[in-house]
N, C-alpha and C positions, 0 to 999 in steps of 0.2 A: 178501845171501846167495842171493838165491834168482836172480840174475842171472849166478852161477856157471855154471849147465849152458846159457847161452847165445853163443852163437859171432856175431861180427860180420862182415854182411855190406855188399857196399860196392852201394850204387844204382847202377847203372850210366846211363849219357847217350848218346843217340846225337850231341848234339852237344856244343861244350864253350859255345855260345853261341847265342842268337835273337837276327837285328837286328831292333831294331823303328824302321821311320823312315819318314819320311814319301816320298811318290810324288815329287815334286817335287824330292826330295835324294836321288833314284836314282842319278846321274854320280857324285856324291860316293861315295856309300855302297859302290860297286859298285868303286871303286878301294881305300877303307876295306878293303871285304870280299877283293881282292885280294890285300894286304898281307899281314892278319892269317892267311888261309886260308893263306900260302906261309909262315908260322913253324910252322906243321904243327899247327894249331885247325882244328876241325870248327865251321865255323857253319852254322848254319840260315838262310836266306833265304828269304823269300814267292817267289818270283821263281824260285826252285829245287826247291823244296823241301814247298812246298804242293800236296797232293793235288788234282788237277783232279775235281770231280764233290763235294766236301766245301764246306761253308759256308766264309766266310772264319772264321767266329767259331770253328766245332772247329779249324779248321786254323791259328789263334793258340794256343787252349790247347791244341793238340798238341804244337806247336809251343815252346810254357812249359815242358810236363810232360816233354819230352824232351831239354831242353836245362839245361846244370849253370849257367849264366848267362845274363841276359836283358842287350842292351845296349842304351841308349835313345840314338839320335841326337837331342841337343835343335836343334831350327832354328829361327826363328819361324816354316817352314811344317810342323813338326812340333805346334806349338804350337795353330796353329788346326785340325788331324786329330780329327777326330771318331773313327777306327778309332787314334791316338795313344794318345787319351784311356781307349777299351776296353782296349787291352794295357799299356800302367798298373796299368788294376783288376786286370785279371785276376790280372797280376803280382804287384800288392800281396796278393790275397786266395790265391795258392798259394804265397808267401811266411810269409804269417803261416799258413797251415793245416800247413804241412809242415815250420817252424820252421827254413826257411832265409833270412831277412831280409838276407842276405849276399850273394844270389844276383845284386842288381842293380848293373849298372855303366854309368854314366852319362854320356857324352860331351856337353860342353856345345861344340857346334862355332863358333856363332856369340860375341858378346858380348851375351849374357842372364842380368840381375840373378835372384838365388833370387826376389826377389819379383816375377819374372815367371813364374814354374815354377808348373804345375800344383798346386794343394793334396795330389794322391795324393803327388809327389813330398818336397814341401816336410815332410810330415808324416814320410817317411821318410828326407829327408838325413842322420841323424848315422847311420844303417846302410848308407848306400848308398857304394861308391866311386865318384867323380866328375873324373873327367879332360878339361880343356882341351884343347882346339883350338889349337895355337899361330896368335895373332892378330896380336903385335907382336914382332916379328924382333927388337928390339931389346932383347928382352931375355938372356941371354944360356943361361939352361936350358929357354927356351920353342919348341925346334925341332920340325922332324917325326921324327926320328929317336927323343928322349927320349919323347915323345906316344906313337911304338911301343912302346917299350921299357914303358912303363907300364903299358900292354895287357896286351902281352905277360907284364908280372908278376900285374897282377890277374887274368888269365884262367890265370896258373899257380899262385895263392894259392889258388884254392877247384879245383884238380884233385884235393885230397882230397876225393872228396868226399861228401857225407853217406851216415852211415851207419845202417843199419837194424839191429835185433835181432832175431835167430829163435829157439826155442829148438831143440837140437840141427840143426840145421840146416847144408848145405854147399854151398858155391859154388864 
């Protein structure tokens, strides 16, 4: 009843994505980031996008809080990132604060078992979307094309997206 005289407002994103990946799997990530940016997604890159003169640590959770999706490149040089491991938490904890546990999308590029994934991860797999790397050609839906087209669906699945309540309020 009393949620009547409120009107919904939509959060707005300056990006639709944060890549979070490791230094080392820059060549990759930087044609990744080519791809996805020319289906017409706004992503956030450290490398672009991060304030000169700001920590690296506000300009991750900037970087979180302004984007509608966080994607995680897993590599094993991802795996042993100490700054991996921070944008994880952070993720996981403006996740569970803002009640969007949807927001993360997981790229496994190399062939790494769940029980090699970080515990932040492992605790949040049945919320997270998680998309393969095609590794074996031989199979016949594990191309680079389908691997886009995945993207491209999960990062079009959550462009509704959350929404706030105001009372009387207009946007």
């Amino acid at each position: 009843m009393k949620m009547r005289n409120y009107k919904k407002l939509r959060q707005q994103y300056a990006f639709d994505a944060f890549i979070s990946y490791s230094q080392a799997d820059s060549e990759w990530v930087k044609d990744f980031y080519d791809i996805v940016n020319s289906m017409g997604f706004e992503l956030c890159l450290d490398a672009k996008d991060f304030i000169a003169g700001n920590s690296i640590a506000e300009n991750v959770i900037n970087a979180i809080d302004s984007s509608r999706n966080v994607i995680f490149i897993i590599t094993p040089n991802f795996l042993k990132s100490t700054w991996g491991s921070y944008e994880m938490e952070m993720t996981r904890m403006h996740a569970f604060q803002k009640g969007r546990e949807d927001m993360v999308i997981v790229v496994v590029k190399d062939e790494i078992n769940i029980t090699d994934m970080p515990e932040i991860l492992r605790r949040m797999w049945s919320k997270i979307t998680c998309i393969q790397w095609p590794n074996d050609d031989n199979l016949p839906y594990n191309t680079e094309e389908i691997f886009y087209e995945k993207i491209k669906m999960s990062l079009k699945k959550n462009e509704e997206s959350t929404l706030l309540y105001s009372k009387n309020s207009v946007v």
